[in-house]
N, CA, C and O atoms as CSV, one atom per row, in Angstrom:
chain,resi,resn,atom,element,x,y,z
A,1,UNK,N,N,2.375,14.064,0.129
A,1,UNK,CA,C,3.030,15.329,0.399
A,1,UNK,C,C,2.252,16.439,-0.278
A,1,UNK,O,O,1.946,16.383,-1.469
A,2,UNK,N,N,2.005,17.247,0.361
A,2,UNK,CA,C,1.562,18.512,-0.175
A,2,UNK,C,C,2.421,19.640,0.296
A,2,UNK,O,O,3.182,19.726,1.261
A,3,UNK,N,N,1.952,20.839,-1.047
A,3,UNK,CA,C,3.537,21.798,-0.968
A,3,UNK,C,C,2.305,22.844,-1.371
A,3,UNK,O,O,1.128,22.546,-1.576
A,4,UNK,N,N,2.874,24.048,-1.418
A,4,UNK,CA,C,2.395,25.321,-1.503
A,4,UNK,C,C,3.459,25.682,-2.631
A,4,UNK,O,O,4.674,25.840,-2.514
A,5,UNK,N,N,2.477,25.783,-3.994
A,5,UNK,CA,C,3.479,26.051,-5.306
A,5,UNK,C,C,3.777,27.966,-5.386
A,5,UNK,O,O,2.975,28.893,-5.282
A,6,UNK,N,N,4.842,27.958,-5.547
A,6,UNK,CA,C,4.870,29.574,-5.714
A,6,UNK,C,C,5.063,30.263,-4.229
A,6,UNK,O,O,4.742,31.421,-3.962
A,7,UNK,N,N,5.663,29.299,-3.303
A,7,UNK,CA,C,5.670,30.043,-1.580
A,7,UNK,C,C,6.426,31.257,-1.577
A,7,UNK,O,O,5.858,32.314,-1.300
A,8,UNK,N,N,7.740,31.221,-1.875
A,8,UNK,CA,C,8.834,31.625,-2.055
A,8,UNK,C,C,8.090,33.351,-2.260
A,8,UNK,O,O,7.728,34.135,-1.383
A,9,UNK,N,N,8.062,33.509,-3.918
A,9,UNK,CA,C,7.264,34.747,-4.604
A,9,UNK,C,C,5.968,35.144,-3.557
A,9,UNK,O,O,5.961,36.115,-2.802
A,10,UNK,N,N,4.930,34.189,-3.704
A,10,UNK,CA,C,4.035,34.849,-2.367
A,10,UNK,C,C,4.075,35.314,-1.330
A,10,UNK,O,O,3.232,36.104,-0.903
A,11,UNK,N,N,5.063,34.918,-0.718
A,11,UNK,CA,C,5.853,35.620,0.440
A,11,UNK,C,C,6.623,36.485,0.232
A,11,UNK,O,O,6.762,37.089,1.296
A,12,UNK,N,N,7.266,36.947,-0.579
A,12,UNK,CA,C,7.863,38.038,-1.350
A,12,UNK,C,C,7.056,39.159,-1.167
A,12,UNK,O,O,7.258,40.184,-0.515
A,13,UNK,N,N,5.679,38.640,-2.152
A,13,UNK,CA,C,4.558,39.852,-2.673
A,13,UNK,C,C,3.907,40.571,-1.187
A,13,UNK,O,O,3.781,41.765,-0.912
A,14,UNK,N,N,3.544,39.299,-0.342
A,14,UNK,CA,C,3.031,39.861,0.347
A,14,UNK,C,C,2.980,39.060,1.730
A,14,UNK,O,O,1.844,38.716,2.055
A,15,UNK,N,N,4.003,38.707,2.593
A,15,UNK,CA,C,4.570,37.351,3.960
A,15,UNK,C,C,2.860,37.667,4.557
A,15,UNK,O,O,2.154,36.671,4.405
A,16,UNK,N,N,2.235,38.697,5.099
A,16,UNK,CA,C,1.146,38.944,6.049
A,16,UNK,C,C,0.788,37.783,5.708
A,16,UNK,O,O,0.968,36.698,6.261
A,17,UNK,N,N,-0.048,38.234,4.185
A,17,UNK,CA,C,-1.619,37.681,3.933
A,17,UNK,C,C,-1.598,36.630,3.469
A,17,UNK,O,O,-2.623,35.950,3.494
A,18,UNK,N,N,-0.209,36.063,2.789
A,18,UNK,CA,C,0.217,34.881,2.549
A,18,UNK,C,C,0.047,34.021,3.815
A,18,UNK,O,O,-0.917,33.287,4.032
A,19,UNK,N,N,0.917,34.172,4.478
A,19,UNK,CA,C,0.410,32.970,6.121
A,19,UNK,C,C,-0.859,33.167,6.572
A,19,UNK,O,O,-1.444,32.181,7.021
A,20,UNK,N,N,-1.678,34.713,6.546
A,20,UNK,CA,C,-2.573,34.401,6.993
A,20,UNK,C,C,-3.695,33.585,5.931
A,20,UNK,O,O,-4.655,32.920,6.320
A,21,UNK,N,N,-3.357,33.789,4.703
A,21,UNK,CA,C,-4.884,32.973,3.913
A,21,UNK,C,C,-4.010,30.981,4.639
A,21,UNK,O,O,-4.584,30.015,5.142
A,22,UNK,N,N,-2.627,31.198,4.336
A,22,UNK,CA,C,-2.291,29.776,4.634
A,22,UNK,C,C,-3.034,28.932,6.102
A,22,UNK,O,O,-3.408,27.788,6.360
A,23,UNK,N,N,-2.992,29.840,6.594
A,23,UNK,CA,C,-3.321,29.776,8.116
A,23,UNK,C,C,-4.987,29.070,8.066
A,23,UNK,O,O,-5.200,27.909,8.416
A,24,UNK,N,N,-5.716,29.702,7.732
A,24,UNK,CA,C,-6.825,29.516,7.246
A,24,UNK,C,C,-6.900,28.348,6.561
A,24,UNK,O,O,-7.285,27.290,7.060
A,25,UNK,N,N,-6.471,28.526,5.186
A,25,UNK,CA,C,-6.703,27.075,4.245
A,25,UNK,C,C,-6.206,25.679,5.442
A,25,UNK,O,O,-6.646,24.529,5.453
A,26,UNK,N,N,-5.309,26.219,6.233
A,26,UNK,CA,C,-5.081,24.830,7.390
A,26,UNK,C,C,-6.114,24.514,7.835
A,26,UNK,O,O,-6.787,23.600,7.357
A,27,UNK,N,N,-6.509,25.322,9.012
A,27,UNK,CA,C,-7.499,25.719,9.411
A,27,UNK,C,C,-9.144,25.251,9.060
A,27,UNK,O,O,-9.763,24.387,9.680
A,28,UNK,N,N,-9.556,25.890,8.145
A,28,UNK,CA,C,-10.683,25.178,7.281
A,28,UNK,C,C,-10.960,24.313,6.324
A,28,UNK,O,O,-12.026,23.881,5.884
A,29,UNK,N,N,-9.423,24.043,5.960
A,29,UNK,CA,C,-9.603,23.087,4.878
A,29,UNK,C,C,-8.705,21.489,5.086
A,29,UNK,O,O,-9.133,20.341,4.974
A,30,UNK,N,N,-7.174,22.053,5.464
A,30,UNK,CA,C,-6.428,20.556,5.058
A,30,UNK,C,C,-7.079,20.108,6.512
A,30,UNK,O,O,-7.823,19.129,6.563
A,31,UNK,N,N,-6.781,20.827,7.605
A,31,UNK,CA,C,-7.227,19.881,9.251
A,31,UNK,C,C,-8.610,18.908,8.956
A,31,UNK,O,O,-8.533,17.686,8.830
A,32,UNK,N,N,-9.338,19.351,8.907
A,32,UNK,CA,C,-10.844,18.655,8.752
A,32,UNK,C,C,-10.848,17.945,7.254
A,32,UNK,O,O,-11.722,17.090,7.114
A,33,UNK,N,N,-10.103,18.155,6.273
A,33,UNK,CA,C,-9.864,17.359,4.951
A,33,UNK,C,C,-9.202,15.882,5.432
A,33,UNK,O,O,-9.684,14.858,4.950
A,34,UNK,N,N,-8.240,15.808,6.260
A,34,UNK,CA,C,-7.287,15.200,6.621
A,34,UNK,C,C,-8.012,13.779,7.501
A,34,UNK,O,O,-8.158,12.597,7.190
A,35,UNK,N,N,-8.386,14.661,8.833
A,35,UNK,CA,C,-9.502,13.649,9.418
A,35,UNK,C,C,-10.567,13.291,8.895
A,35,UNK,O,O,-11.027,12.259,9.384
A,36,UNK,N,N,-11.263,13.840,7.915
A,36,UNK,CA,C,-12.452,12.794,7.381
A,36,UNK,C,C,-11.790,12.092,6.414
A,36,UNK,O,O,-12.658,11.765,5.605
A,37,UNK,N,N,-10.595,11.631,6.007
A,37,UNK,CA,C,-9.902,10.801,5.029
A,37,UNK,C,C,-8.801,10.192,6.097
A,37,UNK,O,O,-7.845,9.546,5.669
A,38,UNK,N,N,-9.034,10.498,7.911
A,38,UNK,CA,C,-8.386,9.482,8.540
A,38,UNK,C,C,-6.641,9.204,8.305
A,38,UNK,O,O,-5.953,8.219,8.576
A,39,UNK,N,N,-6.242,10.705,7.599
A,39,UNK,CA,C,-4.767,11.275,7.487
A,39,UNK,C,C,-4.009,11.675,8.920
A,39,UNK,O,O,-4.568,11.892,9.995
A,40,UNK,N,N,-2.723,11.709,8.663
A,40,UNK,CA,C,-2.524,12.304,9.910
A,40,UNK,C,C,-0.922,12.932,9.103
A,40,UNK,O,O,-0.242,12.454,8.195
A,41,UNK,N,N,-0.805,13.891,9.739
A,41,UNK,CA,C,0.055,14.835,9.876
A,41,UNK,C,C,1.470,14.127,10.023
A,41,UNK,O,O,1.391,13.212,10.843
A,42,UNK,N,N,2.500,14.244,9.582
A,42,UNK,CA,C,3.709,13.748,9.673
A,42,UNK,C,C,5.008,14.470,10.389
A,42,UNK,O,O,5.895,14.183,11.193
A,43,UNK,N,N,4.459,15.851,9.409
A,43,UNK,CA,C,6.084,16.430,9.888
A,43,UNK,C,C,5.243,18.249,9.117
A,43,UNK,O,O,4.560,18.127,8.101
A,44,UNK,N,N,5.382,19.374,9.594
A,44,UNK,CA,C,5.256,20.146,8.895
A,44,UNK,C,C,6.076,21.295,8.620
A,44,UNK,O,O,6.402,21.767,9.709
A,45,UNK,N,N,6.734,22.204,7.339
A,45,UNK,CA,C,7.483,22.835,7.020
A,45,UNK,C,C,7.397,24.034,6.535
A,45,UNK,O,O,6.277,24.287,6.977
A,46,UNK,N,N,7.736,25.088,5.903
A,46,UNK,CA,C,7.063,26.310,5.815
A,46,UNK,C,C,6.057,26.274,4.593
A,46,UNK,O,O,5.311,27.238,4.421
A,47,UNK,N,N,6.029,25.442,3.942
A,47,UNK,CA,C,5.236,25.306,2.582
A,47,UNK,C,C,4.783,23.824,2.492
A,47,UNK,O,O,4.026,23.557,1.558
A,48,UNK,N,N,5.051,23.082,3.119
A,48,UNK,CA,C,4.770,21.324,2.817
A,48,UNK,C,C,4.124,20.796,3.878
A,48,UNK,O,O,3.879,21.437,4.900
A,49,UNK,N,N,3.864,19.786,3.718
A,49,UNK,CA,C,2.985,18.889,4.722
A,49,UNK,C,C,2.795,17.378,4.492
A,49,UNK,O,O,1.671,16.899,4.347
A,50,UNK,N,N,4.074,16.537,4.457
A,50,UNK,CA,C,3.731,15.120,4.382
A,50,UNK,C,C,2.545,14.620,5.560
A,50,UNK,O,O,2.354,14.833,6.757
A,51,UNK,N,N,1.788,13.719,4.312
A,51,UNK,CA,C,0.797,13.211,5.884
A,51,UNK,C,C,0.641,11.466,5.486
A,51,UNK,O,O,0.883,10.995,4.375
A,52,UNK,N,N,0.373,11.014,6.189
A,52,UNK,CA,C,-0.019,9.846,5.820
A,52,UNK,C,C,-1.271,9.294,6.105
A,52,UNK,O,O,-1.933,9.685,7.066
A,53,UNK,N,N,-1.865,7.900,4.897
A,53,UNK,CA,C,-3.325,7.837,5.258
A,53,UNK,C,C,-2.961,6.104,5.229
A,53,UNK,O,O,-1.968,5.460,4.891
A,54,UNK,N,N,-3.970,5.838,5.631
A,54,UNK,CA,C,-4.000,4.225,6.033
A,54,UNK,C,C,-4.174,3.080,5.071
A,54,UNK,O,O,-3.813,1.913,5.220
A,55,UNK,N,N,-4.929,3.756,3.843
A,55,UNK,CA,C,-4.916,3.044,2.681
A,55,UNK,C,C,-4.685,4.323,1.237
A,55,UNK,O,O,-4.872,5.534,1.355
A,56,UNK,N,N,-4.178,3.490,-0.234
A,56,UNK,CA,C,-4.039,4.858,-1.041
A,56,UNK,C,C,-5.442,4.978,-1.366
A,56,UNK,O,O,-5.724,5.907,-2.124
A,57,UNK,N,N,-6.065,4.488,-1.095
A,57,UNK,CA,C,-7.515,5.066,-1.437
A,57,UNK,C,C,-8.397,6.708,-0.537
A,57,UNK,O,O,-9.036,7.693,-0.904
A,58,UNK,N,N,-7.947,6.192,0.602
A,58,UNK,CA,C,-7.758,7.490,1.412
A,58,UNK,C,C,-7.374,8.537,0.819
A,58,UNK,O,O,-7.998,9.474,0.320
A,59,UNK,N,N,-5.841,8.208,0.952
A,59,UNK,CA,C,-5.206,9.281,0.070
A,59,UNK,C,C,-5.664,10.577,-0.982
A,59,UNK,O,O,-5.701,11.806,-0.922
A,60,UNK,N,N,-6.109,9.085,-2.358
A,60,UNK,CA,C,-6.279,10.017,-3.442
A,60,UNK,C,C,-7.907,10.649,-3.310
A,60,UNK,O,O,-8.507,11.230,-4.214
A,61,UNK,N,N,-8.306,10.430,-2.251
A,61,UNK,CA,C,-10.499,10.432,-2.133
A,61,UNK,C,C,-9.993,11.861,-1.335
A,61,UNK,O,O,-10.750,12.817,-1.500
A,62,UNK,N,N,-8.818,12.088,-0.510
A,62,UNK,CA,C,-8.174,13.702,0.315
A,62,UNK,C,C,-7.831,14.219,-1.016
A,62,UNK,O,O,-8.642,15.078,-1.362
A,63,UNK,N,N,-7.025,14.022,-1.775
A,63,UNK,CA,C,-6.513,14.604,-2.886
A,63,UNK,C,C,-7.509,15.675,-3.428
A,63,UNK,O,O,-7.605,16.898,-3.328
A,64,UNK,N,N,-8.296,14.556,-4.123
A,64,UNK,CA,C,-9.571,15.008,-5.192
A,64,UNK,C,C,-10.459,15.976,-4.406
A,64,UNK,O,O,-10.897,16.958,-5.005
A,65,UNK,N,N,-10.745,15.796,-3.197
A,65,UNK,CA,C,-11.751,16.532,-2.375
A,65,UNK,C,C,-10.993,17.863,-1.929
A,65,UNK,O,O,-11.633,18.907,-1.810
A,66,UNK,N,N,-9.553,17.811,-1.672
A,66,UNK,CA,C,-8.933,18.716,-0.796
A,66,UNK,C,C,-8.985,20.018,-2.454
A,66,UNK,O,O,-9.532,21.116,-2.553
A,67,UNK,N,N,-7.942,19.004,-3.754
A,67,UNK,CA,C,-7.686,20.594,-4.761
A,67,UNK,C,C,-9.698,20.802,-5.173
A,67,UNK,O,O,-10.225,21.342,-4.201
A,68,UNK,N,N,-10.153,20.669,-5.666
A,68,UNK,CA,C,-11.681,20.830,-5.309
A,68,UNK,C,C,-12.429,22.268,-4.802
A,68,UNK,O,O,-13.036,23.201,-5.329
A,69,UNK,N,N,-11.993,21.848,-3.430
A,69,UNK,CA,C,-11.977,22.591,-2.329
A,69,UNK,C,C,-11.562,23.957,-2.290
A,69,UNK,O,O,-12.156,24.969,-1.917
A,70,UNK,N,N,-10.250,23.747,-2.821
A,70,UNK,CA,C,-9.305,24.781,-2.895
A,70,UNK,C,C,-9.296,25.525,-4.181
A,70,UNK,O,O,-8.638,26.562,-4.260
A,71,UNK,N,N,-9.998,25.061,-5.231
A,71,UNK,CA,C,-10.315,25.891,-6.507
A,71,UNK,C,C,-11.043,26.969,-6.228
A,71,UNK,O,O,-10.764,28.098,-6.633
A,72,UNK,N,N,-12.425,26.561,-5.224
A,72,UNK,CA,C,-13.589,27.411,-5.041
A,72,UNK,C,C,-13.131,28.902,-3.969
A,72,UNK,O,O,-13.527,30.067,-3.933
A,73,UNK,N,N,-11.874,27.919,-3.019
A,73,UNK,CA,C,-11.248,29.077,-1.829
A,73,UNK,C,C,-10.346,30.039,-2.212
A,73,UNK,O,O,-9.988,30.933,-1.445
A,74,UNK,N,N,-9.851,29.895,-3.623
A,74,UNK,CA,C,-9.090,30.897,-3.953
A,74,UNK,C,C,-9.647,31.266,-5.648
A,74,UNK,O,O,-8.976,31.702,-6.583
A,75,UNK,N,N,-10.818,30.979,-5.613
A,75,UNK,CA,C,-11.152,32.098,-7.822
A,75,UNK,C,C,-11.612,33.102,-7.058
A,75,UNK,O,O,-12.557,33.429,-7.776
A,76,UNK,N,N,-11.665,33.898,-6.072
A,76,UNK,CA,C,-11.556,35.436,-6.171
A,76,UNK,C,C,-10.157,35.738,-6.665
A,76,UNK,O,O,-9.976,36.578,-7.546
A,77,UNK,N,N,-9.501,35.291,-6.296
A,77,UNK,CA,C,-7.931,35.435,-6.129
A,77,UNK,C,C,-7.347,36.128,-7.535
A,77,UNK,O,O,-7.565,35.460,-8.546
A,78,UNK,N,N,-6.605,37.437,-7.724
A,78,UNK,CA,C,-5.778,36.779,-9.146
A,78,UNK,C,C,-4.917,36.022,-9.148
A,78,UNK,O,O,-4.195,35.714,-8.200
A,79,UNK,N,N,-4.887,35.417,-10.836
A,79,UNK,CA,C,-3.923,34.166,-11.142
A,79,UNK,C,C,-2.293,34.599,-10.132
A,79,UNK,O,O,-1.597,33.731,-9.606
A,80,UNK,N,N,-2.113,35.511,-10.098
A,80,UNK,CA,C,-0.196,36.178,-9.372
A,80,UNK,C,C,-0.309,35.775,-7.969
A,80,UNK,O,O,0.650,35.803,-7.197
A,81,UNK,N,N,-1.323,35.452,-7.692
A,81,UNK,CA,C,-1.905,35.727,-5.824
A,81,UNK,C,C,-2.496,34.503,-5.432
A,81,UNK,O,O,-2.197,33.826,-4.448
A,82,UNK,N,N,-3.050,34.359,-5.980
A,82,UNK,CA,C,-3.382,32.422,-5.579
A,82,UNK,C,C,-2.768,31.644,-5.451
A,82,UNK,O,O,-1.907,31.246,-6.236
A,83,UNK,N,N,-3.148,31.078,-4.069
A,83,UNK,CA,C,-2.232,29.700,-3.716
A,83,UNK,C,C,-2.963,28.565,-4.599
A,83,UNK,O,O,-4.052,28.632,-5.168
A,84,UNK,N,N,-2.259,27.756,-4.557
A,84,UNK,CA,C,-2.711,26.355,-5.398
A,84,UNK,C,C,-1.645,25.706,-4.568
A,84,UNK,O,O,-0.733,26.390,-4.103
A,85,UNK,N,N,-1.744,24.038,-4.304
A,85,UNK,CA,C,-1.132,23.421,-3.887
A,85,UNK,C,C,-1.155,22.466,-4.369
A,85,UNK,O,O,-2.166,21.934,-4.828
A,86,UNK,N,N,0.022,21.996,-4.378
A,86,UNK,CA,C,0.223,20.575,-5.424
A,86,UNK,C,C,0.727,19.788,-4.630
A,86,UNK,O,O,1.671,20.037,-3.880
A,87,UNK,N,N,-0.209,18.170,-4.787
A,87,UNK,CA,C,-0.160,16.667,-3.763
A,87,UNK,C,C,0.659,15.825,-4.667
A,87,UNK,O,O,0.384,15.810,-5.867
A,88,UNK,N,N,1.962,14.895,-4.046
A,88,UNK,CA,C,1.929,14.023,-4.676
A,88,UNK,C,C,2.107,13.117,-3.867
A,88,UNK,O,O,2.748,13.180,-2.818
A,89,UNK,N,N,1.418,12.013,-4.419
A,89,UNK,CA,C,0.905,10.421,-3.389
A,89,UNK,C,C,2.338,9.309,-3.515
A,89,UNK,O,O,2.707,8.752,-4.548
A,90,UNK,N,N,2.837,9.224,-2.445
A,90,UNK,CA,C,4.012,7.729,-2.679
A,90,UNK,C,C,3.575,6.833,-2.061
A,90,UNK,O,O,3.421,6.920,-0.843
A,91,UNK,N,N,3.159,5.373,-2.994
A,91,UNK,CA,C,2.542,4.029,-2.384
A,91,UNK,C,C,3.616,3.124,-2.103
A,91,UNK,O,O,3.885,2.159,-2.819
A,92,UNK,N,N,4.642,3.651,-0.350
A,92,UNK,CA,C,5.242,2.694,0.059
A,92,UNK,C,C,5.192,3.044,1.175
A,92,UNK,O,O,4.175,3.661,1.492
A,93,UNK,N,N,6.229,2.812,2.211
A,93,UNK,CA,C,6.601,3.283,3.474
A,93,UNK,C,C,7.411,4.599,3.186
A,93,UNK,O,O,8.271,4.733,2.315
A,94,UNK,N,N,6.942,5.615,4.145
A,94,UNK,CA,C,8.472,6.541,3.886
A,94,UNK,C,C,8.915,6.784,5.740
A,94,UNK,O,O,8.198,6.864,6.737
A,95,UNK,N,N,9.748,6.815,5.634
A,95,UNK,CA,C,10.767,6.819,6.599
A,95,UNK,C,C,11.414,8.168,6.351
A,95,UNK,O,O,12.058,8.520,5.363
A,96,UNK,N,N,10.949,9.231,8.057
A,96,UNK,CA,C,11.697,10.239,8.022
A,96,UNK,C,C,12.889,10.467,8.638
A,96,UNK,O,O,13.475,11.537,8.473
């Protein structure tokens, strides 16, 4: 599962540029993060994104590569204005 920490307030500060950087980070980062770690999309919500991968190795190799990724796409950013997104991995079945 991945979530968008701070949605709520960012959308507050500013709904535009908030969906649109979100839009983007989809876009250039989780879509093509996702398929080269052979993820797939589950269910998506205004801030979250359960996905599932085929082994947890997948998983945590998207994890590490995806926040990474996302350090370099948002240090222009100030700390009030930056998205960061926080993953957490469950090693069972989940049933929606």
């Amino acid at each position: 599962m991945t979530d968008m920490v701070g949605y709520s307030r960012l959308m507050e500060q500013d709904e535009a540029a908030t969906l649109s950087r979100q839009k983007s980070h989809r876009n250039g980062l989780i879509n093509p993060a996702l398929a080269n770690h052979h993820g797939r999309v589950v269910k998506t919500t205004g801030d979250g994104l359960p996905a599932e991968f085929p082994s947890v190795v997948e998983a945590v190799a998207y994890s590490a590569d995806f926040q990474r990724e996302m350090a370099k796409r948002e240090a222009d950013q100030p700390k009030d204005k930056r998205i960061d997104y926080r993953i957490g991995i469950h090693l069972d079945d989940v049933f929606l």
